[in-house]
N, CA and C atoms of all chains as a GROMACS GRO file, in nm:
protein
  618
    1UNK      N    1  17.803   8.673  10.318
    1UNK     CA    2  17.811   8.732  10.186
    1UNK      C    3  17.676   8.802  10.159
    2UNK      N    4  17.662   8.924  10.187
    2UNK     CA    5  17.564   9.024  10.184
    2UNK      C    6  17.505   8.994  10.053
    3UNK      N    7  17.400   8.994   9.972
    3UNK     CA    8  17.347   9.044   9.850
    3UNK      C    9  17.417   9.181   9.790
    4UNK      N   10  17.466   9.163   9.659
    4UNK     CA   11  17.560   9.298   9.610
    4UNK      C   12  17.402   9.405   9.625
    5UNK      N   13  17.486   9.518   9.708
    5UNK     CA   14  17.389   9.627   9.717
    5UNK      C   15  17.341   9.690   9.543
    6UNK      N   16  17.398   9.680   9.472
    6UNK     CA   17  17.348   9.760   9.348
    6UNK      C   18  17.361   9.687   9.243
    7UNK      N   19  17.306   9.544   9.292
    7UNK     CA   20  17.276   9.423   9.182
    7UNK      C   21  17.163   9.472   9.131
    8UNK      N   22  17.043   9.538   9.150
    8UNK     CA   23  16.953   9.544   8.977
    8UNK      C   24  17.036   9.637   8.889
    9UNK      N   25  17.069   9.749   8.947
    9UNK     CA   26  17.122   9.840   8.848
    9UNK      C   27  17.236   9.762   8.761
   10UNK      N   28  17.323   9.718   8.813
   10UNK     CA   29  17.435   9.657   8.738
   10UNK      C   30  17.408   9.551   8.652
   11UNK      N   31  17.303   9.488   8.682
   11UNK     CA   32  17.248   9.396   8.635
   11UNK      C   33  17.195   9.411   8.489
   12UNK      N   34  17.124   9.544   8.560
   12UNK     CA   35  17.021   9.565   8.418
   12UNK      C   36  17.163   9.633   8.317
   13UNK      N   37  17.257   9.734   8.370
   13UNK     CA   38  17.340   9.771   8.289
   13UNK      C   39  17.400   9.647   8.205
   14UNK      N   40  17.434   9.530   8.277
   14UNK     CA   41  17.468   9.434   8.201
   14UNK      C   42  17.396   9.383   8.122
   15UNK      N   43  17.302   9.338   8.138
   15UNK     CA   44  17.204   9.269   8.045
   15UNK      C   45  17.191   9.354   7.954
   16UNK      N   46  17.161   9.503   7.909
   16UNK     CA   47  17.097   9.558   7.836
   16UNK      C   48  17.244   9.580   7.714
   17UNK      N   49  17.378   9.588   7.774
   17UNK     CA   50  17.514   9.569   7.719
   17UNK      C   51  17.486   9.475   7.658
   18UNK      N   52  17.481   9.380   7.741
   18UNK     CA   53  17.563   9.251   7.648
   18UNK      C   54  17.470   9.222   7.573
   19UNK      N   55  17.385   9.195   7.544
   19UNK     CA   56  17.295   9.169   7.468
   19UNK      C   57  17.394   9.168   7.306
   20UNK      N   58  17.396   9.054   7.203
   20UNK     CA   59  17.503   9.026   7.076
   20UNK      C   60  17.434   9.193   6.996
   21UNK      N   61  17.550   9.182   6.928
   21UNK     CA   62  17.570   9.337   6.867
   21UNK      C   63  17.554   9.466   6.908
   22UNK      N   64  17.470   9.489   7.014
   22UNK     CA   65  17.465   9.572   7.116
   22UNK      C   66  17.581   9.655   7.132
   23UNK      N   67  17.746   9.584   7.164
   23UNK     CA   68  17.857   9.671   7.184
   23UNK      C   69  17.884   9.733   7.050
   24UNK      N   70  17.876   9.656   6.950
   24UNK     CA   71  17.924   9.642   6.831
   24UNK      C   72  17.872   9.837   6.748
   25UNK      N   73  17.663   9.836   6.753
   25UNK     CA   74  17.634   9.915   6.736
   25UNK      C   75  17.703  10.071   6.803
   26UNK      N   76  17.689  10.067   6.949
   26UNK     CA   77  17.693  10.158   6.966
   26UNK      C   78  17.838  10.191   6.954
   27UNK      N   79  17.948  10.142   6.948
   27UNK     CA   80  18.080  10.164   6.886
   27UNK      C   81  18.108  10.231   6.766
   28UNK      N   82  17.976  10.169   6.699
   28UNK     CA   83  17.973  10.272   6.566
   28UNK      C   84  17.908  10.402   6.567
   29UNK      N   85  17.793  10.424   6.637
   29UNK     CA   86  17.763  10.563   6.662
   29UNK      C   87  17.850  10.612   6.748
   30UNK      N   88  17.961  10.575   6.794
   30UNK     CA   89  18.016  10.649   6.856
   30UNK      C   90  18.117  10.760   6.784
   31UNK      N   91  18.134  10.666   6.648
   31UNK     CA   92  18.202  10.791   6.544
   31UNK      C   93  18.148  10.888   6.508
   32UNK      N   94  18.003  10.871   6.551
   32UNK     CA   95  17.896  11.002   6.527
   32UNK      C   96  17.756  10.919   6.464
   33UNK      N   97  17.656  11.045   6.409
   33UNK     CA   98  17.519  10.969   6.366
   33UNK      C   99  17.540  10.930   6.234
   34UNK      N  100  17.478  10.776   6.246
   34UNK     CA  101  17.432  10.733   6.107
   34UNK      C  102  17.358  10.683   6.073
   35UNK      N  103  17.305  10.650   5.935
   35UNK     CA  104  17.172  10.595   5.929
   35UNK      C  105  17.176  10.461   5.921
   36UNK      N  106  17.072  10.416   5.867
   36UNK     CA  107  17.032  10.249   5.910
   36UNK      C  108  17.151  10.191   5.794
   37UNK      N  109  17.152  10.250   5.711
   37UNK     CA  110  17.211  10.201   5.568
   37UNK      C  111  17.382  10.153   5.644
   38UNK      N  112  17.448  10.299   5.667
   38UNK     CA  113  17.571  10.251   5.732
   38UNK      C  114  17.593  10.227   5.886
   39UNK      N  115  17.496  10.189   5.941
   39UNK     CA  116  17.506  10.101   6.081
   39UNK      C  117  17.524   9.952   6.034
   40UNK      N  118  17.402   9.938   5.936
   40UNK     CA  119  17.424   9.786   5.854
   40UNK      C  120  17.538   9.754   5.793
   41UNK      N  121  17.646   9.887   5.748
   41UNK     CA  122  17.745   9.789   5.652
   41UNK      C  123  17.812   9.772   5.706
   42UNK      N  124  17.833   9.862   5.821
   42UNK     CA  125  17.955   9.868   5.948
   42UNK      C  126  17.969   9.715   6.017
   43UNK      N  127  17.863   9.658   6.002
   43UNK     CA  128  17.824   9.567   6.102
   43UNK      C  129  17.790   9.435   5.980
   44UNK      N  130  17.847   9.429   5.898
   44UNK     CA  131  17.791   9.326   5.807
   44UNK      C  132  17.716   9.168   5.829
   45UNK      N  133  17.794   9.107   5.948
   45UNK     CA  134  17.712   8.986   6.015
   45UNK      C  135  17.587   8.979   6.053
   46UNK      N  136  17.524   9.129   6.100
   46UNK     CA  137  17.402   9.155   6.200
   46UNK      C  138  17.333   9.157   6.054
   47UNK      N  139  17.187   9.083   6.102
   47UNK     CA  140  17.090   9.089   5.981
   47UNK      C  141  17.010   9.262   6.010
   48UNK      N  142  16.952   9.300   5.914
   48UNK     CA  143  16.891   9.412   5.884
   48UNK      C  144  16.736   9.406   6.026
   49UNK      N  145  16.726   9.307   6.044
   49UNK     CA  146  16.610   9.292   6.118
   49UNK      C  147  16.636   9.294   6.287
   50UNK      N  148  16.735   9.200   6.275
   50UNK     CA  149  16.805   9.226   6.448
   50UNK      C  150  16.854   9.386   6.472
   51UNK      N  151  16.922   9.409   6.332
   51UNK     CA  152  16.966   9.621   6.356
   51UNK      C  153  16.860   9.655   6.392
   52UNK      N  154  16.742   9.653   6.310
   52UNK     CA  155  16.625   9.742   6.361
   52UNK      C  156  16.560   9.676   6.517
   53UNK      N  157  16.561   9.577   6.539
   53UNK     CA  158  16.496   9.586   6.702
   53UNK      C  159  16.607   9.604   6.812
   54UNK      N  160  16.737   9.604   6.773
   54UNK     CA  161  16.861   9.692   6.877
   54UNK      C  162  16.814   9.800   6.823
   55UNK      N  163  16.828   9.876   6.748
   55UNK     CA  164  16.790  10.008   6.754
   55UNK      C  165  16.654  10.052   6.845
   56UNK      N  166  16.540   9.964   6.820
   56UNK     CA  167  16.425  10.003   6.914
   56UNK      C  168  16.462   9.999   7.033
   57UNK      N  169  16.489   9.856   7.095
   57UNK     CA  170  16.538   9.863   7.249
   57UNK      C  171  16.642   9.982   7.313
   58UNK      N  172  16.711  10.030   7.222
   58UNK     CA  173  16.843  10.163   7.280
   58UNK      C  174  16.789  10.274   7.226
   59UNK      N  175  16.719  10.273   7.167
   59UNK     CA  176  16.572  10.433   7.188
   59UNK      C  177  16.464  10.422   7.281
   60UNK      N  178  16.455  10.308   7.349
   60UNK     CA  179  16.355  10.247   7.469
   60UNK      C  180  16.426  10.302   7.608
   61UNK      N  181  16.573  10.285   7.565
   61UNK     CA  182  16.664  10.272   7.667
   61UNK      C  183  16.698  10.413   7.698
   62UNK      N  184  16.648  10.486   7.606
   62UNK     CA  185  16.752  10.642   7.609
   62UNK      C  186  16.871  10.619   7.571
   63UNK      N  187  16.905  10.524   7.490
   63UNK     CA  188  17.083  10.525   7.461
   63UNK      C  189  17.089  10.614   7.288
   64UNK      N  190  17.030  10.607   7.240
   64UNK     CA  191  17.020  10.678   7.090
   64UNK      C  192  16.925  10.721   7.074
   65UNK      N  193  16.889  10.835   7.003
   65UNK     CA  194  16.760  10.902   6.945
   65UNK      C  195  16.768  10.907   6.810
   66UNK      N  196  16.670  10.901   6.770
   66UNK     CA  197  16.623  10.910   6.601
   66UNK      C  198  16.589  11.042   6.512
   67UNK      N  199  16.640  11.100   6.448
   67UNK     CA  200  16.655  11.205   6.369
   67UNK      C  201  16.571  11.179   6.215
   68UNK      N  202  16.444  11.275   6.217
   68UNK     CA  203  16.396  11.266   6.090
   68UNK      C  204  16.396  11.350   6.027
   69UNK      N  205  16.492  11.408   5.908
   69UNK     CA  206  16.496  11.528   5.837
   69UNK      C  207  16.415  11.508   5.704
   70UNK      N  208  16.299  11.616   5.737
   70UNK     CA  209  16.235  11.636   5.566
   70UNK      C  210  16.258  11.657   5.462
   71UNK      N  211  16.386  11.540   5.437
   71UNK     CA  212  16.400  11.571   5.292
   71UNK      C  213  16.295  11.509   5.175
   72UNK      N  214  16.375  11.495   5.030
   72UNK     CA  215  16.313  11.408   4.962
   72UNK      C  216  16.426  11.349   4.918
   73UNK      N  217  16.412  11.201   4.925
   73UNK     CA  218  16.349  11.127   5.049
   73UNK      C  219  16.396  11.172   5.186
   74UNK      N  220  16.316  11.102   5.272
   74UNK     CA  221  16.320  11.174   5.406
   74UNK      C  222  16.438  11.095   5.443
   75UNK      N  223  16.507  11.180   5.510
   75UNK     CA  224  16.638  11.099   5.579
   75UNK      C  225  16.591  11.098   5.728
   76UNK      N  226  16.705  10.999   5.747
   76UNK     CA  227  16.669  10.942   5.915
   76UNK      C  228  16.814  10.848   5.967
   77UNK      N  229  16.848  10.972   6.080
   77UNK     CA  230  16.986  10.927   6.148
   77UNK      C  231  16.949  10.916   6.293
   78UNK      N  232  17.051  10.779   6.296
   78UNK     CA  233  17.057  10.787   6.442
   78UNK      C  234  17.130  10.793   6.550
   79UNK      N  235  17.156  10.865   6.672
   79UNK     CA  236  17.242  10.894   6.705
   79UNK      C  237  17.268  10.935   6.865
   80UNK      N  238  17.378  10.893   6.911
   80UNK     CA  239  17.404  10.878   7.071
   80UNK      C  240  17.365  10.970   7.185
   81UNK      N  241  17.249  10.934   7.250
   81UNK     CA  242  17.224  11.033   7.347
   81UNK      C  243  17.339  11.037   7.455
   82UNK      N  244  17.339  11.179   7.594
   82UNK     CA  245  17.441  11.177   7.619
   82UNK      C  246  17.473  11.043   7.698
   83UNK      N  247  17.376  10.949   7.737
   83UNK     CA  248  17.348  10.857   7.829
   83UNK      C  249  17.438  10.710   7.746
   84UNK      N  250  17.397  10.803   7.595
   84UNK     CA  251  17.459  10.669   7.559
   84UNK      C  252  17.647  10.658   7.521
   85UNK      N  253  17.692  10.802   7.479
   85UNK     CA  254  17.803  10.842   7.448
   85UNK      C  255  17.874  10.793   7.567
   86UNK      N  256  17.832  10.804   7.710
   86UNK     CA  257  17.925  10.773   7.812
   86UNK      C  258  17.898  10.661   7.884
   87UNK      N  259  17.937  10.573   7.735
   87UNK     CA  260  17.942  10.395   7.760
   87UNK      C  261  18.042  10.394   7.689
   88UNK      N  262  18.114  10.509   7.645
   88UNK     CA  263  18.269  10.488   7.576
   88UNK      C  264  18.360  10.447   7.649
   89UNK      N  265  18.358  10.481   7.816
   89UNK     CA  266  18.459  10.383   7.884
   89UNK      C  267  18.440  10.302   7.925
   90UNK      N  268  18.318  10.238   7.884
   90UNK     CA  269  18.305  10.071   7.948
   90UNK      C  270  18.366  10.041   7.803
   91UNK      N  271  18.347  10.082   7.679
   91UNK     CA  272  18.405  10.009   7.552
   91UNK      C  273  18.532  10.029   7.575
   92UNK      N  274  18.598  10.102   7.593
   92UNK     CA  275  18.738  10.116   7.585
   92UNK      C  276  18.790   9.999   7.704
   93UNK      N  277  18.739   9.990   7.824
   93UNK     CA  278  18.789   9.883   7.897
   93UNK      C  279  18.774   9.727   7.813
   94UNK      N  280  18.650   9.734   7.745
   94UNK     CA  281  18.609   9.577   7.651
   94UNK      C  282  18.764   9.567   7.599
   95UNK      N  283  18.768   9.688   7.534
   95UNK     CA  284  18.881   9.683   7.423
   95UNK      C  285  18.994   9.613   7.493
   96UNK      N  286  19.039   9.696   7.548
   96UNK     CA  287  19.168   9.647   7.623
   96UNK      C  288  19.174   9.515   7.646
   97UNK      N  289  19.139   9.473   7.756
   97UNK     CA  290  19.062   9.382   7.797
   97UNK      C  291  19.085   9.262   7.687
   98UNK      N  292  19.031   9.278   7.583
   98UNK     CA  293  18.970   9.189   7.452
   98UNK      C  294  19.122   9.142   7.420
   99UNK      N  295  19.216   9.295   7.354
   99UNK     CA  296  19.307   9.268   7.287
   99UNK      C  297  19.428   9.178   7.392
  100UNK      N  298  19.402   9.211   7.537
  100UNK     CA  299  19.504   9.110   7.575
  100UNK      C  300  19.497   8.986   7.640
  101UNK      N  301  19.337   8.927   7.614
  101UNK     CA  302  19.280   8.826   7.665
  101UNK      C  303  19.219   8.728   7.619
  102UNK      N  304  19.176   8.783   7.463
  102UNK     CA  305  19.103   8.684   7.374
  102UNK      C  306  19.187   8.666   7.262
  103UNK      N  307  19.182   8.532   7.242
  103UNK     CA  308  19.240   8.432   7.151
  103UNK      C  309  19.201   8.468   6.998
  104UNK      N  310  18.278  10.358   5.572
  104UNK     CA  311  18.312  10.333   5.704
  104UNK      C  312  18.413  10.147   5.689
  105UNK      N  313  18.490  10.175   5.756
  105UNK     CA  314  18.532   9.996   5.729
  105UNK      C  315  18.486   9.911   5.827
  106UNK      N  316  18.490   9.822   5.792
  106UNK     CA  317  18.443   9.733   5.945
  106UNK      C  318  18.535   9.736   6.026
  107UNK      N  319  18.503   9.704   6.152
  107UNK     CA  320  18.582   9.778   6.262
  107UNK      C  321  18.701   9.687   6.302
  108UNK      N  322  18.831   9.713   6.280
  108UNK     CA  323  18.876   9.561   6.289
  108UNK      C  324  18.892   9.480   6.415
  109UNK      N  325  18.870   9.545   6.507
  109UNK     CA  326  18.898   9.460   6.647
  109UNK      C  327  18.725   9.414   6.678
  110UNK      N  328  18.613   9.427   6.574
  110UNK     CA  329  18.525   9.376   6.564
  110UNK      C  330  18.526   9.187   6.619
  111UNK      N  331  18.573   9.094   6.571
  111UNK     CA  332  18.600   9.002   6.654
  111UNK      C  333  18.585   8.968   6.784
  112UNK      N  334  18.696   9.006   6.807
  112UNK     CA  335  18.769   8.986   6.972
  112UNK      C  336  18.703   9.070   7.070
  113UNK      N  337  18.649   9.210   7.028
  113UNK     CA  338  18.571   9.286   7.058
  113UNK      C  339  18.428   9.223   7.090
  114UNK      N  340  18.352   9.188   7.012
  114UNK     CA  341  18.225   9.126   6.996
  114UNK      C  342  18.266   8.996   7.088
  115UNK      N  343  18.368   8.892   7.059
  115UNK     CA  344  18.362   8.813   7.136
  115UNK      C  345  18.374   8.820   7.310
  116UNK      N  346  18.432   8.949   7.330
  116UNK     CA  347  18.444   8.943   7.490
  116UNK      C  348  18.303   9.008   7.545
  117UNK      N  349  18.240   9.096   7.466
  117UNK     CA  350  18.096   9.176   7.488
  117UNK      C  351  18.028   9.036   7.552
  118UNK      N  352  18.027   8.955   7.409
  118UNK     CA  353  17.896   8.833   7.406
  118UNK      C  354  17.936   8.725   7.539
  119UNK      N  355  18.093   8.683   7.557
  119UNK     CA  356  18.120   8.627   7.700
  119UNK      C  357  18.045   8.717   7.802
  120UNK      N  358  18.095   8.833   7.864
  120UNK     CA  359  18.076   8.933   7.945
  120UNK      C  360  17.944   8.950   7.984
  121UNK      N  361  17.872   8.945   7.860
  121UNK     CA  362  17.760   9.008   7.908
  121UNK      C  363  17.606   8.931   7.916
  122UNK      N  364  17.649   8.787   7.897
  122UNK     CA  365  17.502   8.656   7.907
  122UNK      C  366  17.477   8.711   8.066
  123UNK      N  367  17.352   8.696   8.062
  123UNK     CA  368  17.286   8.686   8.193
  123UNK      C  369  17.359   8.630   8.284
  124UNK      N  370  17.350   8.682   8.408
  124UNK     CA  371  17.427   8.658   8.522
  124UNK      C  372  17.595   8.668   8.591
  125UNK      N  373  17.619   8.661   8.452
  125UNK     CA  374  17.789   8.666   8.428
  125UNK      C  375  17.885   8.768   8.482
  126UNK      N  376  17.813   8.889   8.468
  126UNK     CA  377  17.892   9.010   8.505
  126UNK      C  378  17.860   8.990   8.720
  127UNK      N  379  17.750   8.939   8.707
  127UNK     CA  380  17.725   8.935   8.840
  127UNK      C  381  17.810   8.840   8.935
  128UNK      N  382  17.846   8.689   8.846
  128UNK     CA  383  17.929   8.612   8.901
  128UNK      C  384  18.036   8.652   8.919
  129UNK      N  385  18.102   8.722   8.823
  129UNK     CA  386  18.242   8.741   8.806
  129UNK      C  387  18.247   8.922   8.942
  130UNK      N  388  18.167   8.942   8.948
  130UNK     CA  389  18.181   9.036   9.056
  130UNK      C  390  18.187   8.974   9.183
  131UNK      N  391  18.109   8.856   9.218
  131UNK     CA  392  18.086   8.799   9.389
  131UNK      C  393  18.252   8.746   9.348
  132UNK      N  394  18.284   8.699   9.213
  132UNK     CA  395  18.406   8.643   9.272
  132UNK      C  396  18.544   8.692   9.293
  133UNK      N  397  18.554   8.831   9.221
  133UNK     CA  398  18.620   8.961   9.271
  133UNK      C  399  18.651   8.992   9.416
  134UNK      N  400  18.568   8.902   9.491
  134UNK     CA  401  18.616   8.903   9.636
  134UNK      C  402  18.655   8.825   9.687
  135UNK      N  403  18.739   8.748   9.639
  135UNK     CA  404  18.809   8.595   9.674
  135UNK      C  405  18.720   8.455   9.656
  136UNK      N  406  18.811   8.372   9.592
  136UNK     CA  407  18.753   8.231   9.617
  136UNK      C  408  18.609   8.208   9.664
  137UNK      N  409  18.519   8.171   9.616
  137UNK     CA  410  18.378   8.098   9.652
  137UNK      C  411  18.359   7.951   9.654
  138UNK      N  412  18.297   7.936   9.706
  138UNK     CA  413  18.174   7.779   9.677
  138UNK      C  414  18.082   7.832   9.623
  139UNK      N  415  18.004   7.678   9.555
  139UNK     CA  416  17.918   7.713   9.486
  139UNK      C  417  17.795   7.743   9.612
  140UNK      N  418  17.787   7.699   9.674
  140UNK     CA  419  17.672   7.731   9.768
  140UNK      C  420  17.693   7.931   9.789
  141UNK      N  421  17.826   7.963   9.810
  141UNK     CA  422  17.847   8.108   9.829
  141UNK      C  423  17.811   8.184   9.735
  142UNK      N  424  17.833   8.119   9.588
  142UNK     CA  425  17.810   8.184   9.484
  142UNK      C  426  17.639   8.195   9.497
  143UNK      N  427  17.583   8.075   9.484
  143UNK     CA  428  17.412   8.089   9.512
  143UNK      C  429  17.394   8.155   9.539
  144UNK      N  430  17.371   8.169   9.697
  144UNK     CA  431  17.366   8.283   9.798
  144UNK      C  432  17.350   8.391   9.785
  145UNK      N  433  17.511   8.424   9.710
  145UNK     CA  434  17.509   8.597   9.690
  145UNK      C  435  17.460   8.650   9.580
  146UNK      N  436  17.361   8.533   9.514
  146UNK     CA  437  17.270   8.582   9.393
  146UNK      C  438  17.165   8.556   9.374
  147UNK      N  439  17.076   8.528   9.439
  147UNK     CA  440  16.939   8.438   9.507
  147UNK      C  441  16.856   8.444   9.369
  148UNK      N  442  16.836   8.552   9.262
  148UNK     CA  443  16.739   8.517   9.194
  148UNK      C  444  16.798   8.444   9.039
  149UNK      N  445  16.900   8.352   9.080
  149UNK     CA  446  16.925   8.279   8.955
  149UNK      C  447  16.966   8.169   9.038
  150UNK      N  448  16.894   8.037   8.944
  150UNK     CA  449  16.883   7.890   8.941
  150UNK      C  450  17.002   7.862   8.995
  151UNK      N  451  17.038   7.760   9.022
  151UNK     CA  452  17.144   7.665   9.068
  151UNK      C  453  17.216   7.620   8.914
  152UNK      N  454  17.088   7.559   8.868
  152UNK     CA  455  17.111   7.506   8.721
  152UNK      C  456  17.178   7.652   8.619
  153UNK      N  457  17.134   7.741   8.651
  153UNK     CA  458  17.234   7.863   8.526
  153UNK      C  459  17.381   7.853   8.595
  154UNK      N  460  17.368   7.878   8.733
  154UNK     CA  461  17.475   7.905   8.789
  154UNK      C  462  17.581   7.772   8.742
  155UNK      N  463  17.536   7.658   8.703
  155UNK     CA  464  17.610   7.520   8.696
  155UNK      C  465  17.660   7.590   8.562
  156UNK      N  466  17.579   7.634   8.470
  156UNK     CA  467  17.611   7.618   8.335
  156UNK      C  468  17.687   7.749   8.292
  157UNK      N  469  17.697   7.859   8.368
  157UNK     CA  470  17.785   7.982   8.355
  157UNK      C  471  17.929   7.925   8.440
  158UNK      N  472  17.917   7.886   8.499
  158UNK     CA  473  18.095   7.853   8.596
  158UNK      C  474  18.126   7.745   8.465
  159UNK      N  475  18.069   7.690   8.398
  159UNK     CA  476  18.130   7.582   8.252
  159UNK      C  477  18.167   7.687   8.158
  160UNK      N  478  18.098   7.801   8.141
  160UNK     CA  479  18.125   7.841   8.011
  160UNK      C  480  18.261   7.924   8.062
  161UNK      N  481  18.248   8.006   8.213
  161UNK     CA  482  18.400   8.061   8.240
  161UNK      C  483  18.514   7.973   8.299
  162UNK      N  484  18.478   7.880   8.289
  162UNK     CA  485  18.605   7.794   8.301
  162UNK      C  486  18.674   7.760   8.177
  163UNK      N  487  18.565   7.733   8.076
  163UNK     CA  488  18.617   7.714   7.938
  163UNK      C  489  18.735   7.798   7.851
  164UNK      N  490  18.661   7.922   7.901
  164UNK     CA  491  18.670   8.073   7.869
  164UNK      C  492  18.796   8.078   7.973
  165UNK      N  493  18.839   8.018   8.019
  165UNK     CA  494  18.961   8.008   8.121
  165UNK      C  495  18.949   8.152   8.230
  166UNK      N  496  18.844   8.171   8.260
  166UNK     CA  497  18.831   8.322   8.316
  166UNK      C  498  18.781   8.270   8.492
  167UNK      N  499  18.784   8.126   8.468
  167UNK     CA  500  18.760   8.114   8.650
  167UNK      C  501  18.834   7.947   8.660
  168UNK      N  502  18.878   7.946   8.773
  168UNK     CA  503  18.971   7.772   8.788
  168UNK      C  504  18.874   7.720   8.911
  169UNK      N  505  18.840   7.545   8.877
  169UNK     CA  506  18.821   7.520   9.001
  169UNK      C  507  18.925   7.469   9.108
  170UNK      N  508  18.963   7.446   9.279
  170UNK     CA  509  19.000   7.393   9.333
  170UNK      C  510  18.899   7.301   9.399
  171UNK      N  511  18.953   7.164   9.360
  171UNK     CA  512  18.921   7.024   9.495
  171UNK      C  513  18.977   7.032   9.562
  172UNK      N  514  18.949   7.053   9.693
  172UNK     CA  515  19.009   7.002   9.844
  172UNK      C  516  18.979   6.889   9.888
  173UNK      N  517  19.097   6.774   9.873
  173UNK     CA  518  19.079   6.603   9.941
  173UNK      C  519  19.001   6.638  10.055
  174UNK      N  520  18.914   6.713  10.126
  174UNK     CA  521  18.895   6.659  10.242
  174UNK      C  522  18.805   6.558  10.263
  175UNK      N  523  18.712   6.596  10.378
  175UNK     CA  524  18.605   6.474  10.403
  175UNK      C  525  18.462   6.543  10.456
  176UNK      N  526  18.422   6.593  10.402
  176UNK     CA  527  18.367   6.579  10.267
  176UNK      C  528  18.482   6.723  10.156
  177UNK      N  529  18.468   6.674  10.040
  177UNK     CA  530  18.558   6.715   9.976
  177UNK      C  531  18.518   6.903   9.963
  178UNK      N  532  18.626   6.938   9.925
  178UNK     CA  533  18.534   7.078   9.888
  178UNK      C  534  18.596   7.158   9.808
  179UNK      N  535  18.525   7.190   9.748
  179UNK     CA  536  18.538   7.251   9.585
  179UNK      C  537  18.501   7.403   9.556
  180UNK      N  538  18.624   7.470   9.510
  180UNK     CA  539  18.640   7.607   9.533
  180UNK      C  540  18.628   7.686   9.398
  181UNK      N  541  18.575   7.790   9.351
  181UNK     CA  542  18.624   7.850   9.203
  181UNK      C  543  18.665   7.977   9.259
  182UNK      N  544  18.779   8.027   9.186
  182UNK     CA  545  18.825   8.139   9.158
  182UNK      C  546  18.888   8.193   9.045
  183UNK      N  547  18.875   8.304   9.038
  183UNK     CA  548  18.903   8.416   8.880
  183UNK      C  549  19.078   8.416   8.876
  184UNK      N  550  19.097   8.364   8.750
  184UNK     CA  551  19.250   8.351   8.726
  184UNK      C  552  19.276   8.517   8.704
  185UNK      N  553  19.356   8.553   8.622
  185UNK     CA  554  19.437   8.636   8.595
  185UNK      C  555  19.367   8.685   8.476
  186UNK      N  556  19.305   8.650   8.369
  186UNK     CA  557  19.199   8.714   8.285
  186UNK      C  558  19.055   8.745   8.347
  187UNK      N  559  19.031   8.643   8.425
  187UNK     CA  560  18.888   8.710   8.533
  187UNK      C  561  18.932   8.836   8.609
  188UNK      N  562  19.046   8.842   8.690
  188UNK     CA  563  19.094   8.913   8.792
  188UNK      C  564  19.073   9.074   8.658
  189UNK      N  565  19.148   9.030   8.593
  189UNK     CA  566  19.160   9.213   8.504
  189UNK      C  567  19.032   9.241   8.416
  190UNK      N  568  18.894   9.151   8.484
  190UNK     CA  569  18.761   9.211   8.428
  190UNK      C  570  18.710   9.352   8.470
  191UNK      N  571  18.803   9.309   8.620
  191UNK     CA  572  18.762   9.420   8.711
  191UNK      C  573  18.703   9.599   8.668
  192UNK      N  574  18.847   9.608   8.582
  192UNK     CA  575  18.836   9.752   8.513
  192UNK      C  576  18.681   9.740   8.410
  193UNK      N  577  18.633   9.712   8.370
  193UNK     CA  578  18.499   9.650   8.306
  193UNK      C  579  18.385   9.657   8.394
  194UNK      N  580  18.399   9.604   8.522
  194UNK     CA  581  18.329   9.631   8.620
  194UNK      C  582  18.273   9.716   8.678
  195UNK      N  583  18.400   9.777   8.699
  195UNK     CA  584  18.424   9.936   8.779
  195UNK      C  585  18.329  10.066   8.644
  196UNK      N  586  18.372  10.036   8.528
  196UNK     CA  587  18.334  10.104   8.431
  196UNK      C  588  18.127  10.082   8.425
  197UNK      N  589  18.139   9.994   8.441
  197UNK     CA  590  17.945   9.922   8.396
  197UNK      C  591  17.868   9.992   8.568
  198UNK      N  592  17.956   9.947   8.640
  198UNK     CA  593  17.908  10.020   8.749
  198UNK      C  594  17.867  10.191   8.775
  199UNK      N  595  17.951  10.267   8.762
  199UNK     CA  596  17.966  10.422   8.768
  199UNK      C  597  17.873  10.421   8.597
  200UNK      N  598  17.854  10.384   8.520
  200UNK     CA  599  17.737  10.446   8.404
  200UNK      C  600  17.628  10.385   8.485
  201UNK      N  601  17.613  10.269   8.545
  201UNK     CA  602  17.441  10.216   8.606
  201UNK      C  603  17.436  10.332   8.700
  202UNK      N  604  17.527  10.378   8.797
  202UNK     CA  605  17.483  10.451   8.898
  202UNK      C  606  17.445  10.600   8.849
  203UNK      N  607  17.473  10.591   8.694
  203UNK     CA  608  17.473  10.770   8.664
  203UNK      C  609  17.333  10.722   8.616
  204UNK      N  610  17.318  10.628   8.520
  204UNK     CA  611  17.216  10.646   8.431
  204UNK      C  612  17.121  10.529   8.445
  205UNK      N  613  17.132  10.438   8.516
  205UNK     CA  614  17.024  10.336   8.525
  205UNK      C  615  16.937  10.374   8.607
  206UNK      N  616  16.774  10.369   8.588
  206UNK     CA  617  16.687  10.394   8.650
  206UNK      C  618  16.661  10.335   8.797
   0.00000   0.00000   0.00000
């Protein structure tokens, strides 16, 4: 039983996934960009403080970028790089998956 | 925005799926039946002790069965039922984004 040839990569893809709310977030930017306000309501369980350090780690990651428009007040959206948009078919497999497997 | 309703079942298969090591187990075992010594093996940089305590949580999770074999010395097999077996598509998906986009 060889060592899986492309165990870090998959690895790290996993780890950096699964990580709790992680799927959750980027499911919601996937309807497009939003700001911190409605990432938080979307997601009502996740505290305001765990949103903001998933958000740091998946702008670390290249999975979302941050948008600062000069308004008054300054707005600030955030939203799916292309790296991160095409994790829509690993969600869509979750999905499936979910609805005919979990209790 | 509403909350998402397959939020649940959704979140719950992410947070199974995606603990450390997990996606990795459930891949060595994508290739038939293991021992735990096989399972080790084909993952050298995680403990014996995680590996004890991830084959509990997917057995729970009914996503892997063990077999005892009466022999002499006895021997004890795990394999992916029929909800492990259809992770696969999940797999296949986490794989082809690491190979596009993981560093």
């Amino acid at each position: 039983m060889d060592h899986l040839h492309l165990c870090p990569k998959f690895e790290a893809a996993f780890e950096l996934l699964g990580k709790r709310w992680t799927g959750l977030i980027i499911r919601v930017l996937l309807t497009g960009p939003k700001r911190f306000k409605e990432l938080s309501e979307a997601i009502p369980h996740m505290s305001d403080r765990m949103l903001t350090e998933r958000i740091k780690e998946l702008e670390a990651a290249g999975i979302l970028t941050r948008h600062v428009y000069p308004e008054t007040p300054v707005r600030i959206e955030y939203e799916l790089t292309e790296k991160g948009k095409s994790i829509e078919g690993i969600m869509n497999e979750v999905q499936k998956w979910a609805e005919k497997w979990v209790e």
